[in-house]
Every structure is written in C-alpha cells, then in structure tokens.
LODO-872889 format. One record per residue (C-alpha): x, y, z. Coordinates in Angstrom, 1 decimal. Each point is the difference from the previous one (the first is absolute). Last residue first. Layout:
+--------+--------+--------+
:   east :  north :     up :
+--------+--------+--------+
:      X :      Y :      Z :
...
+--------+--------+--------+
This chain:
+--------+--------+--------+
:   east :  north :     up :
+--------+--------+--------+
:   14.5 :  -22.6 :  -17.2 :
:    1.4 :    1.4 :    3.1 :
:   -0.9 :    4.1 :   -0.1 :
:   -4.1 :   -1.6 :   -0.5 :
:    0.9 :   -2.0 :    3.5 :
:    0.6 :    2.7 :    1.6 :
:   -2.9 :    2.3 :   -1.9 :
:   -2.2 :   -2.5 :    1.0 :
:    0.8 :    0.6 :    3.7 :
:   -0.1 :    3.6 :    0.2 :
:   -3.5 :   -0.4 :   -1.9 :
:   -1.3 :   -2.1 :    2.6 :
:    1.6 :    2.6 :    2.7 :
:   -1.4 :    3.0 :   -1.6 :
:   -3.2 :   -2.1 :   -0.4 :
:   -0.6 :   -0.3 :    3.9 :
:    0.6 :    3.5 :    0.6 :
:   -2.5 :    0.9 :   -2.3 :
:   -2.4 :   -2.2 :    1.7 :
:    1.0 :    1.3 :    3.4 :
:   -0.8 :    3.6 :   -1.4 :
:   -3.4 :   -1.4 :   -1.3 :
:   -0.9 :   -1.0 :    3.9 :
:    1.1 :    4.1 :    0.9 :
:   -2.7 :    1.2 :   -2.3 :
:   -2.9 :   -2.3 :    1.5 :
:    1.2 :    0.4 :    3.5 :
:   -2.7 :    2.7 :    0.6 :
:    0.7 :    3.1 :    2.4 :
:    0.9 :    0.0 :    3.6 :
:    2.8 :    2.6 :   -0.5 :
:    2.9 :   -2.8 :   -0.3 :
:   -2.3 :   -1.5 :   -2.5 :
:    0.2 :    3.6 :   -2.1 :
:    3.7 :    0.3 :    0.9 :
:    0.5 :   -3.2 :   -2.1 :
:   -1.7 :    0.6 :   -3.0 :
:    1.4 :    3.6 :   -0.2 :
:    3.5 :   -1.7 :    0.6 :
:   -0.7 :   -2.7 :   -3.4 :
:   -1.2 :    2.6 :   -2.3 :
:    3.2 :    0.4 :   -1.8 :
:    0.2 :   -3.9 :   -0.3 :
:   -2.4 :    0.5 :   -2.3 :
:   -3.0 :   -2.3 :    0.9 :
:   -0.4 :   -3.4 :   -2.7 :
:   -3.2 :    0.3 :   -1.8 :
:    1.2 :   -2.8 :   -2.0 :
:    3.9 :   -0.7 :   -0.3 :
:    1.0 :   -1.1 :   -3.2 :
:    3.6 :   -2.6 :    0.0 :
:    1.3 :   -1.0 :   -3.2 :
:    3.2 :   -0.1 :    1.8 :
:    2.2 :    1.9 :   -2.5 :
:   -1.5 :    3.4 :   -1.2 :
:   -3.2 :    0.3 :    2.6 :
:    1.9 :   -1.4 :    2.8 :
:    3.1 :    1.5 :   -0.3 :
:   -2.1 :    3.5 :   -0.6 :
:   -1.2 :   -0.5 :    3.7 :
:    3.4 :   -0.6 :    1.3 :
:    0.8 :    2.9 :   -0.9 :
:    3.0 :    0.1 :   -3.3 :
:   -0.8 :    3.1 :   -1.7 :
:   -0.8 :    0.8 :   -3.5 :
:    1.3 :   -3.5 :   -0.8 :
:    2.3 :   -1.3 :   -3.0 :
:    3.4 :    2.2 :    1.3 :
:   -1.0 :   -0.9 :    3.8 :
:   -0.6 :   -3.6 :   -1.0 :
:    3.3 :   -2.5 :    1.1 :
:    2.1 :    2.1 :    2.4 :
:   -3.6 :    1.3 :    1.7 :
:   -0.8 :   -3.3 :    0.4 :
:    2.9 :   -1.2 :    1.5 :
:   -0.3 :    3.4 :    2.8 :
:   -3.6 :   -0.2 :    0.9 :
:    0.2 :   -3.3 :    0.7 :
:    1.9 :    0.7 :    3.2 :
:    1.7 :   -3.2 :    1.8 :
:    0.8 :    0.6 :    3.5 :
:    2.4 :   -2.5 :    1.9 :
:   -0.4 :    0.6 :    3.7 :
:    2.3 :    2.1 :    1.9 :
:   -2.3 :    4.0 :   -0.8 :
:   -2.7 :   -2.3 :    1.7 :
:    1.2 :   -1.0 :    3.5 :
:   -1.5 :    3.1 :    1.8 :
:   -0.2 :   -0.6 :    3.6 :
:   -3.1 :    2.2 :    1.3 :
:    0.2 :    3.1 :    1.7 :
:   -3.8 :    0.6 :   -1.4 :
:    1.9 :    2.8 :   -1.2 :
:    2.6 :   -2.2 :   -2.0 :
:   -2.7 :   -2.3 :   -1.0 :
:   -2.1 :    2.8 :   -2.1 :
:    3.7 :    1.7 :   -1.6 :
:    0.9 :   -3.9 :   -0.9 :
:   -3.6 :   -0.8 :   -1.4 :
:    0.9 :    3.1 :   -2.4 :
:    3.2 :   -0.7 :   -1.1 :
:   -1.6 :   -3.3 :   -0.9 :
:   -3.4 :    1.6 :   -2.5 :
:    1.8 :    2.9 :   -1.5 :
:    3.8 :   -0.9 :   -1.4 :
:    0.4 :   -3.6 :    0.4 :
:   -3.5 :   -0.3 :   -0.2 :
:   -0.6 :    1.0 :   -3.5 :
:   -1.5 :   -3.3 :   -1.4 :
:    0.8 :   -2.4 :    3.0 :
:    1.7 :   -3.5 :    1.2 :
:    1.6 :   -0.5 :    3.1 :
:    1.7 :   -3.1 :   -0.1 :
:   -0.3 :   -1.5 :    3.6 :
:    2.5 :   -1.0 :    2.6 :
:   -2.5 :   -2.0 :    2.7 :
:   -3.3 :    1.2 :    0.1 :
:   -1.0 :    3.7 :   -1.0 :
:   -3.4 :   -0.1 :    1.8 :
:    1.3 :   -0.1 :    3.1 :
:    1.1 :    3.5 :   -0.8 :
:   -2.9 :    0.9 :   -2.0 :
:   -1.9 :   -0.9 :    3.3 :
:    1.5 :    2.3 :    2.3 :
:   -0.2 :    2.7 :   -2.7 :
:   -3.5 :   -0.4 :    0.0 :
:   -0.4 :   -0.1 :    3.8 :
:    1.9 :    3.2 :   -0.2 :
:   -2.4 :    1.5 :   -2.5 :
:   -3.5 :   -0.7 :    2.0 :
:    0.0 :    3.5 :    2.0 :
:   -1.4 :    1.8 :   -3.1 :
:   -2.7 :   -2.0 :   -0.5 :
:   -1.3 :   -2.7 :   -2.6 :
:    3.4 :   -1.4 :   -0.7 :
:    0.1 :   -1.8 :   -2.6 :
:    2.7 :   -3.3 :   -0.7 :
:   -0.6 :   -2.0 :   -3.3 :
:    0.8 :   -3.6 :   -0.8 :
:    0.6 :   -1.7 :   -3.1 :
:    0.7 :   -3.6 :   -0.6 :
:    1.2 :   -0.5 :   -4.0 :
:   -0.5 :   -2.8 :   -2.3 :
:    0.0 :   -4.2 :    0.4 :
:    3.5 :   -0.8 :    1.5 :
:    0.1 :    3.2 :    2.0 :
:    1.3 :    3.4 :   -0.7 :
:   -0.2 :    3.1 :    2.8 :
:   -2.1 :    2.9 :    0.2 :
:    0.6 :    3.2 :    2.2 :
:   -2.5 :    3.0 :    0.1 :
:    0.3 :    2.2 :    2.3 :
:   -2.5 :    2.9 :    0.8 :
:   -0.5 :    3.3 :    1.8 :
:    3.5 :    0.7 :   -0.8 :
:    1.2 :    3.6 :    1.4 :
:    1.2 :    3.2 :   -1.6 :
:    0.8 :    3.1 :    2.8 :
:    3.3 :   -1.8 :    0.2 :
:    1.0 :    0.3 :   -3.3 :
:   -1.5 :   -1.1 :   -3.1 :
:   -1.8 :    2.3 :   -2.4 :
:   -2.3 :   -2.5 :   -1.2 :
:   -2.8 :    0.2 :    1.9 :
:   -1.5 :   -2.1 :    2.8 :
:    1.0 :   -3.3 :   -0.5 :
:   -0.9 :   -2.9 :   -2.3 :
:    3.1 :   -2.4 :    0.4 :
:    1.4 :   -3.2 :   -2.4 :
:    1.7 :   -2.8 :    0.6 :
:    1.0 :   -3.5 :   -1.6 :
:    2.1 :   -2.3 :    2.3 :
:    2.1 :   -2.3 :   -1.9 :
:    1.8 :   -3.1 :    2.3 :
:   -3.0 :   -2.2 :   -1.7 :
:    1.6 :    0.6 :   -3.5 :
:    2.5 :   -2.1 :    1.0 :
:    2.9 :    0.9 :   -1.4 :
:    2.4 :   -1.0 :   -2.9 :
:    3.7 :    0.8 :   -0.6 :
:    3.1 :    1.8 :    2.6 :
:   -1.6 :    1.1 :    3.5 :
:   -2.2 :    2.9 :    0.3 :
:    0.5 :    3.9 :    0.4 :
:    3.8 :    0.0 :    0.9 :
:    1.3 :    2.7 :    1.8 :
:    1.2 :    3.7 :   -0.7 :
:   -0.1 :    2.2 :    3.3 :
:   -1.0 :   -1.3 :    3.3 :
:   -2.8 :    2.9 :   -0.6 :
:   -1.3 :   -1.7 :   -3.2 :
:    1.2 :   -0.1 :   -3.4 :
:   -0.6 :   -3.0 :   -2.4 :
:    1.6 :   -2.7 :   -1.3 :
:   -0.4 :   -2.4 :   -2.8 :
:   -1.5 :    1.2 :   -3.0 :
:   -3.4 :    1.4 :    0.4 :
:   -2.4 :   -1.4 :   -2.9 :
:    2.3 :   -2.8 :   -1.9 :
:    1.2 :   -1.4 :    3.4 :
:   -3.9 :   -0.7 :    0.6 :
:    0.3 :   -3.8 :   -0.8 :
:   -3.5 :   -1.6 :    1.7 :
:   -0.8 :   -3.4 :    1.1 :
:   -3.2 :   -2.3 :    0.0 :
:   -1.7 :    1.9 :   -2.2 :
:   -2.2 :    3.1 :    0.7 :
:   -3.8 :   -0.2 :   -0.3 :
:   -1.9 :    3.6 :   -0.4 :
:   -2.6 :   -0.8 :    0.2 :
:   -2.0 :   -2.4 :    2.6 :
:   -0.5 :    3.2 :    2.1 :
:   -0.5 :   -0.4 :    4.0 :
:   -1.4 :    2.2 :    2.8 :
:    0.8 :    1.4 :    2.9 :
:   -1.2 :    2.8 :    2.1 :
:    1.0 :    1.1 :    3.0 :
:   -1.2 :    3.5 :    1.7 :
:    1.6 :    2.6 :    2.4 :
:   -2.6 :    2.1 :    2.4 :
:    0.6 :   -2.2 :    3.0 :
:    2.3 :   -2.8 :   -0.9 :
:   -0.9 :   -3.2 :   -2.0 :
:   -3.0 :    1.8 :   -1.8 :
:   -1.4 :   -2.5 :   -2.6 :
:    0.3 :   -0.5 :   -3.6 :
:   -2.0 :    2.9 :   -2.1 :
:   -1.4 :    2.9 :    1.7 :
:   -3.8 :    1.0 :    0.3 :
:   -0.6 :    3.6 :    1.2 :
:   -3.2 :    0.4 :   -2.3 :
:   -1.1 :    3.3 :    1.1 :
:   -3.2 :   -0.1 :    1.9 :
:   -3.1 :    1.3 :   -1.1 :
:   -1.2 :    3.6 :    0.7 :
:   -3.2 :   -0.7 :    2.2 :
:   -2.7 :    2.5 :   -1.0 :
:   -0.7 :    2.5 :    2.6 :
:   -3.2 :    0.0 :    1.8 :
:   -2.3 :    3.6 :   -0.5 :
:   -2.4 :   -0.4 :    3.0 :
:   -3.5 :    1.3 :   -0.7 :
:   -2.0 :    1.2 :    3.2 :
:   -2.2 :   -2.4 :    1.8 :
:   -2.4 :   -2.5 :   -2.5 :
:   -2.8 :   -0.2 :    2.5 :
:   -0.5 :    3.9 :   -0.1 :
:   -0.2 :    0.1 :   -3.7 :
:   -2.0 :   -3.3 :   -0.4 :
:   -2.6 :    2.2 :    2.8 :
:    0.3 :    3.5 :   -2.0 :
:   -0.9 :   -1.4 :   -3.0 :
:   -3.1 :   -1.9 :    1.0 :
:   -1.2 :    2.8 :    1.4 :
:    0.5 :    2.6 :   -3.1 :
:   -2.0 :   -3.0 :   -1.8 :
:   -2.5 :   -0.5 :    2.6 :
:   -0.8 :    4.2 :   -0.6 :
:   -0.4 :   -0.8 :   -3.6 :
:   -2.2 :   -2.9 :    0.0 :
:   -2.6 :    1.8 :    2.8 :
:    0.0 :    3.1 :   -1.9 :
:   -2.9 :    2.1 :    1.6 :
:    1.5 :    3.3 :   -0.3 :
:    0.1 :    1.9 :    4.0 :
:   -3.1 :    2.1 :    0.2 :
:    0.1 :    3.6 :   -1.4 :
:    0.7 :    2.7 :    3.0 :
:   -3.1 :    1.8 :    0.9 :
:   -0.9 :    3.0 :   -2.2 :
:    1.3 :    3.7 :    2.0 :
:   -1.3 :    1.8 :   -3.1 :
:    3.4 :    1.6 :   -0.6 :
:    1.9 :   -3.3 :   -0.1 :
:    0.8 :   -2.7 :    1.9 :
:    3.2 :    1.7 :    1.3 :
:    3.7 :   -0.9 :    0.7 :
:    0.8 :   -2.9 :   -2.6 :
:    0.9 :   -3.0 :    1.9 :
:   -2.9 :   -2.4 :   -0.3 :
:   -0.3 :    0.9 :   -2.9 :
:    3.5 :   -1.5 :   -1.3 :
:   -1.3 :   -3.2 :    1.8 :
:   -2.7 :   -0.5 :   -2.2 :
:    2.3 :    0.9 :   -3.1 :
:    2.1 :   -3.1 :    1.2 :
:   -2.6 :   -2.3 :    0.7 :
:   -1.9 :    0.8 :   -4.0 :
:    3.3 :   -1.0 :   -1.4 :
:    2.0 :    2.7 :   -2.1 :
+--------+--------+--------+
C-alpha cells in the first residue's frame, strides 16, 4: 500500500486516539503523489474508451461477363477443343423423326449437317424435383465454330431476372436449331417449357429437333458401366478429370447464398461446371461419330 493512500485512510478514521495527539502530517512523497497526478490528467485527456467494431469485409460479388439486363448476366467465352468437321451424319444416333406436338415429323433433312445448326445446352436449377416450384438459375448453350466451341452462360443474380433470361434463350435459339443435350429431353427442356409457359412466353422448343445423348449411350454402355451420368462418360470414355469441380448437388445452395448477399465464389465454380457439361456434351458427339 503506497504511503498517499494510507495517509488518506487517516485522514478518515473517526478519532486520533485516546491521548487526543495531533493528526500525523500528510507523507512527504513528492514522486508518488506526481505519479497519481499524472495519471489522472492522460486519463481525463483520453475521454472514456469507445469499443469500435471491426469492419466485416465485403463478400466478393464479382460475376463473370457482364449484366445485359438488371440482375441477369452474359458471359462468353471460347474453347479451341472440341473441333467438329466440316459436316456431321447423325442418322446413326436418332433415326429420322421425332415426336413433337404436330405429331411425328422429320428431325433433319436426309445426309450431312452442319454442325453449326447444333445448339449444345445444359441448365443448373434449383433442385431436381422438377415442376413448377423448380426454376433455372442458369443456361448454358454452346454452339460449334470452325476452330472449337463458343459458349455462353445466362445467371440471373435475382429473382426478378428470369424473364429476361428466357427472353434471351429465345433469341438465343437462332434460326431452326438442333438442340443438343445429355438428359434434356426428359429434365433440362420440359423444364425451360414449364418456366416460359408462366412467363406467358411462346414456347417453340418441344418443335425443334432434340437429340438426347443420354439415350445412344445408354444403348451402347449400360451393360459395361455401373451407370451411364454424364460424369462417369467422362471418366470411362472421354478421358476427361475434373479438378475440384463443385457437385452439381451443391449448385442451388451456391446460388441462394449470392441471392442472400453472400460471396459469388461458390456460384462462379457453378458456371465452370456448367461450362464443362457442355464441352463434354460436345466431345461425346463427336466421340458417338468416330
């Protein structure tokens, strides 16, 4: 106990004791009481402690491509592989007609193509269940040119962004395209149909010509293969590995966590995965016609 303090504590005790003494004088420490002063001054030039909340730091909310609508994003890019010839025979894959809601008509005229009328597609969407409760966040389409394949991806970032999609699949699709898809015919088309229907939108995809993948490869491997996904095509006939590739499982969690204000890191990998479906949908095209 300093020499100040116990000074002080005398000062306050009742009495001075039976003999009536005088009160002891004040301790003479000069360096100790210019100490306690000293204190009190930096304390009252300092002002009371104010606790100042760190920053969170802000989500990365960076898109690819650009938005060309509010809340629906472009982006396009090119792949020098896969490189389809100058003309494609695809009578061996789909035979020659097709139904469709005028009933049985031809898919293509009679020999080769060009494989420039094929339109490659694939959605990510926000569960598998289907129905009208399901929507596609994103549409992938990709088409052939004379040195590889142009891709380009739709997202919308909100919720109010899907008509504008659909607006631009439509003028998207050009004029009378091959629609091209691993499962579509069943999952990924009837799907874009429910979506345009409520957007009362003019549905011309159940006319087009529609060939499914799913359905040649499944002919040719589904007594060597466990199962015939698109992912085990890759891995058993394409030669293709995908590298910390995201499950397409996770793909709706990715996207309701942007659509909350979170990071865009989770739903950029969707759009790569989306991007190698349709590289992959395209190899295996041309893998069917060696």
């Amino acid at each position: 106990m300093s020499a100040a303090l116990h000074w002080l504590r005398q000062q306050r005790s009742p009495g001075r004791g039976a003999s009536g003494s005088p009160l002891p004088e004040a301790p003479q420490q000069a360096d100790e009481w210019q100490d306690v002063v000293a204190t009190l001054r930096r304390l009252r030039e300092r002002g009371p402690r104010r606790m100042v909340a760190a920053r969170a730091a802000a989500p990365d909310r960076a898109l690819p491509g650009h938005e060309i609508a509010p809340g629906l994003w472009q982006h396009r890019q090119h792949r020098a592989w896969p490189v389809a010839p100058n003309a494609l025979d695809l009578s061996g894959l789909w035979g020659t007609r097709h139904p469709s809601r005028r009933g049985i008509v031809p898919i293509v005229g009679n020999g080769p193509i060009d494989p420039r009328r094929l339109l490659f597609f694939d959605t990510e969407t926000t569960g598998l269940a289907g129905g009208t409760g399901t929507r596609a966040f994103m549409v992938g389409l990709a088409r052939f040119e004379s040195d590889g394949l142009t891709i380009t991806q739709y997202t919308t970032a909100t919720m109010a962004a899907e008509p504008a999609m659909l607006e631009a699949l439509l003028a998207d699709l050009g004029d009378a395209p091959i629609l091209v898809s691993y499962n579509g015919r069943s999952y990924d088309r009837p799907l874009l149909s429910a979506r345009l229907r409520l957007a009362r939108r003019t549905d011309p995809l159940p006319d087009l010509p529609h060939l499914d993948l799913l359905h040649p490869t499944r002919r040719r491997w589904r007594t060597a293969w466990p199962n015939c996904r698109l992912a085990t095509v890759e891995r058993q006939w394409l030669g293709i590995v995908r590298d910390h590739d995201l499950p397409g499982s996770e793909a709706p969690a990715a996207w309701l966590t942007y659509l909350r204000g979170g990071s865009a890191a989770l739903l950029r990998r969707v759009g790569e995965h989306n991007a190698q479906d349709l590289v992959s949908l395209a190899a295996l095209l041309l893998k069917h016609l060696d």
